[in-house]
N, C-alpha and C positions, 0 to 999 in steps of 0.2 A: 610299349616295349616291343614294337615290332622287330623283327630280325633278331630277338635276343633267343638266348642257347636255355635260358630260363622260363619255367611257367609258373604260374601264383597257385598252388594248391589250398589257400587259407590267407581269412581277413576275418580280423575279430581280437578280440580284447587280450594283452597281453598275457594275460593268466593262458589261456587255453593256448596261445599263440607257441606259449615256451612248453608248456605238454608237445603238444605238436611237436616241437622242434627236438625234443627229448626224445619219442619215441620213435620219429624218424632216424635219429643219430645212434640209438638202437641197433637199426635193423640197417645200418652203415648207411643210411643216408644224409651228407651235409648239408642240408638246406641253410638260404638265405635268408636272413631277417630284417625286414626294409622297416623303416619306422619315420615317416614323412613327419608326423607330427614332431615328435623329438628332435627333428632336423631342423622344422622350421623354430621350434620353441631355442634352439640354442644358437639359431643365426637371431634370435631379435624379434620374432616374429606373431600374431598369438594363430591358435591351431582349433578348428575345429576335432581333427580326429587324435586330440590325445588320450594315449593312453590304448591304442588300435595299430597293431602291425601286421604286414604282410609276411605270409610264408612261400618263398619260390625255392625252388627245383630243378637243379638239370632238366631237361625234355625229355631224356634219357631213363629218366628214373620217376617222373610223371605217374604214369598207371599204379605204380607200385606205392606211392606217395598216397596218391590219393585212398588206398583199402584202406591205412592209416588215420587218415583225417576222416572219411568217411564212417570207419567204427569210432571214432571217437567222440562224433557228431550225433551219433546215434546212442553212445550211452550219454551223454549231455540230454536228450531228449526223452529219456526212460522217465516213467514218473516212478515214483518212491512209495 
């Protein structure tokens, strides 16, 4: 994705993926939701990463994107 206006803040399992995507949209950010697998599974295809999407972001909004996924990475790793 060279030259793209987009960065990937997040790779990982659609559960956490759509968190992410929620509490970015929150805090008004629209992120992108790539999902290679599901693209290739409905051209015909089979997939190793199903069920695994990517989260991208304006450049613009980048820094602020990531405090997000990063505390959110961090309560994912709390133990209980």
């Amino acid at each position: 994705m060279s030259g793209s206006e987009y960065r990937k803040v997040f790779y990982g399992s659609f559960i956490i993926a759509t968190r992410v995507k929620n509490e970015l949209e929150q805090i008004g950010i629209t992120p992108i939701i790539k999902d290679e697998g599901e693209s290739q599974r409905l051209a015909g295809y089979g997939s190793m990463t199903q069920g695994y999407q990517d989260v991208l972001v304006h450049q613009d909004e980048y820094d602020k994107a990531m405090e997000i996924v990063n505390r959110i990475q961090g309560e994912m790793e709390k133990p209980e």
